[in-house]
C-alpha positions in Angstrom: 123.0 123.2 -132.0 124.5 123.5 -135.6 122.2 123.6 -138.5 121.5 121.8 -140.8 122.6 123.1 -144.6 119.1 123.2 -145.5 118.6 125.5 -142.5 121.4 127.8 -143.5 120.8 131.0 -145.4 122.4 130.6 -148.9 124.8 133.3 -149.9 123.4 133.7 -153.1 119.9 133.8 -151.9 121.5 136.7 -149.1 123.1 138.6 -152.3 119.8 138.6 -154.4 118.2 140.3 -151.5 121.2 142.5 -151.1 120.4 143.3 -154.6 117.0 143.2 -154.2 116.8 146.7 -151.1 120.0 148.7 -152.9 119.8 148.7 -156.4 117.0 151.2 -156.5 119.1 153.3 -154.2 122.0 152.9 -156.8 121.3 155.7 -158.9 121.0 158.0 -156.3 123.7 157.4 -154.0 125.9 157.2 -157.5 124.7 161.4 -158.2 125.8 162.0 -155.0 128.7 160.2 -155.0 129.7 162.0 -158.8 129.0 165.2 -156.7 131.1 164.8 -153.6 133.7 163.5 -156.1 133.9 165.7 -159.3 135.3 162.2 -160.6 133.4 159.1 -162.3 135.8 156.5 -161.7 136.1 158.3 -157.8 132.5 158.4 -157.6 132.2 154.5 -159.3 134.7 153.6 -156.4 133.0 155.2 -153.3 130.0 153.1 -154.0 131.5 150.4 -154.8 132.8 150.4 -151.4 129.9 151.5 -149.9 128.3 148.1 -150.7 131.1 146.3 -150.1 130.7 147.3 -146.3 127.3 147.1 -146.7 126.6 143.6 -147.8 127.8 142.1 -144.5 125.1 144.1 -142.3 122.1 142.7 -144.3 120.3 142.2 -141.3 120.2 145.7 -140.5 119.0 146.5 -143.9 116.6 144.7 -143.3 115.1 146.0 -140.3 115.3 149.6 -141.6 112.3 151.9 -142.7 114.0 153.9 -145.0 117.4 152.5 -146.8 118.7 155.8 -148.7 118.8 158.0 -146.3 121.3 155.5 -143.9 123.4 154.6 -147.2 123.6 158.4 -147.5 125.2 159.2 -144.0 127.3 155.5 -144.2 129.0 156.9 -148.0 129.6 160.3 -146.1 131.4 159.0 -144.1 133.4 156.9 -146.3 134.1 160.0 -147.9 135.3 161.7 -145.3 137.9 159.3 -144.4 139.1 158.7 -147.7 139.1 163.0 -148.0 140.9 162.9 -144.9 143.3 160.3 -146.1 144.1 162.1 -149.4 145.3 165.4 -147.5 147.6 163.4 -144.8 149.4 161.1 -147.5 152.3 162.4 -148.3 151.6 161.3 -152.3 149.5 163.6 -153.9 148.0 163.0 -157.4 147.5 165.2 -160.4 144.0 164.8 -161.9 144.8 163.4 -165.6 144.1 165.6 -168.1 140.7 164.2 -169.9 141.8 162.1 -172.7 139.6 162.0 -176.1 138.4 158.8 -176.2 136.7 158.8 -179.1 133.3 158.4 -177.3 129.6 160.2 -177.5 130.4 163.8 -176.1 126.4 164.2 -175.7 125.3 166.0 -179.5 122.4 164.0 -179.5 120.8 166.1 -176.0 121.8 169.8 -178.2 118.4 171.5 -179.1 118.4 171.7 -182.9 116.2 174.9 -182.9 118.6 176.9 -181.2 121.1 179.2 -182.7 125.0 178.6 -182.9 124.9 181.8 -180.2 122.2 180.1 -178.0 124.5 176.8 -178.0 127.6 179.0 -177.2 126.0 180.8 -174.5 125.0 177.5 -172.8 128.0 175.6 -173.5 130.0 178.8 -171.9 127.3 179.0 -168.7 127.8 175.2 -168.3 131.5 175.6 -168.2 131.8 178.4 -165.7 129.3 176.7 -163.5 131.0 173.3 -163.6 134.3 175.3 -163.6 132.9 177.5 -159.9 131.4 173.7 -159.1 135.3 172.3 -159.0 136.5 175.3 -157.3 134.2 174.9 -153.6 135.5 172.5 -151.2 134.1 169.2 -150.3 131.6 170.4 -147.3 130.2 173.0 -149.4 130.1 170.7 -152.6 128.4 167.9 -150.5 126.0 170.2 -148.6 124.4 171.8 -152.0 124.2 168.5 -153.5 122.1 166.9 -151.0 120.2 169.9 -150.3 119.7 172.1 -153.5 120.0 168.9 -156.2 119.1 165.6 -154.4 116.2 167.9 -152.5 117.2 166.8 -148.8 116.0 168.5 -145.8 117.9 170.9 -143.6 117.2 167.6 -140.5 117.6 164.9 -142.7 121.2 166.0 -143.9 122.2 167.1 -140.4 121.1 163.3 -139.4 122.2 161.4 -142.8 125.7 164.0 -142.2 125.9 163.9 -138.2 126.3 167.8 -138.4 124.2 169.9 -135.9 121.4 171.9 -137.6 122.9 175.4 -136.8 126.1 174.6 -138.4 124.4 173.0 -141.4 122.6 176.1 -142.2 125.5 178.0 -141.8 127.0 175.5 -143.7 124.5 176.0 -146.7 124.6 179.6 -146.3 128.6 180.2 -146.6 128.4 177.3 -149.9 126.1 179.2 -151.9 127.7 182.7 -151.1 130.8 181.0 -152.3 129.3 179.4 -155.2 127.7 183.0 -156.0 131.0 184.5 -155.9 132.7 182.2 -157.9 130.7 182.7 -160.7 130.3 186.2 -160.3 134.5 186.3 -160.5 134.2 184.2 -163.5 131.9 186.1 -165.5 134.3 189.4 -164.5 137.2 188.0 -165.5 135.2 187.0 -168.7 134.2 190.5 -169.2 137.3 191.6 -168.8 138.6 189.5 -171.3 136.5 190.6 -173.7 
């Protein structure tokens, strides 16, 4: 039996439902995204792609309980294969060197109370932690995002991620022991320096 249009589902009534059980996950599968990435226009793209393969299993989304924590696993592994692509093409690119675009570079969140010292001292610790943040790998970066920032459980990462529990602690373990010792090298060197 064919339907009748009236009986069809619109497409526009199917994207402002779409619309309607992601956008509130946006935000958060963006921060995680930014994460995984260390890039806004890499992080911009994952999710972008993320809904693109998302929008044609509608029904799905609509059968499930809780939405973020399936986006979650479905980006991972997005990322994954894109990570996996990178290292096996024989083109590799060179990050671009930030441009100044001329654009608010955040004065307006600097505490006016504090010192030119204070501000120094927190622009330096936000440096050497964004600068030990770009050293760990992709696992570890991803694994202390979702766990230590976006406040996941140990079982709901090894579901959203498809990882064993065992290996996800040891997992978590070995990122912040790397994380530690990056910054610990990075304040020595510092030291050093001065």
């Amino acid at each position: 039996m064919v339907l009748q249009k009236r009986d069809r589902p619109s497409h526009a009534n199917a994207a402002a439902e779409f619309d309607h059980l992601l956008r509130p996950h946006v935000p958060a599968l963006y921060r995680a995204a930014f994460r995984w990435t260390g890039a806004v226009d890499r992080a911009e793209d994952l999710v972008q792609e993320l809904l693109v393969r998302l929008f044609p299993k509608l029904d799905e989304l609509r059968r499930l309980d809780r939405i973020r924590p399936w986006a979650l696993r479905v980006m991972y592994r997005i990322f994954v294969d894109q990570v996996r692509r990178e290292r096996s093409s024989p083109v590799q690119f060179v990050a671009d060197a930030p441009a100044d675009s001329g654009e608010d570079d955040g004065q307006e969140y600097i505490d006016p109370s504090a010192g030119p010292a204070e501000l120094m001292e927190r622009e330096l610790t936000q440096e050497r932690v964004l600068a030990a943040w770009e050293s760990l790998g992709e696992e570890h970066r991803v694994v202390l995002s979702m766990h230590d920032i976006e406040d996941y459980s140990l079982p709901e990462l090894s579901q959203i991620m498809d990882v064993p529990l065992g290996t996800l602690k040891s997992r978590l373990h070995r990122a912040r022991a790397r994380l530690r010792e990056l910054l610990a090298s990075e304040r020595n060197s510092r030291l050093a320096r001065v």
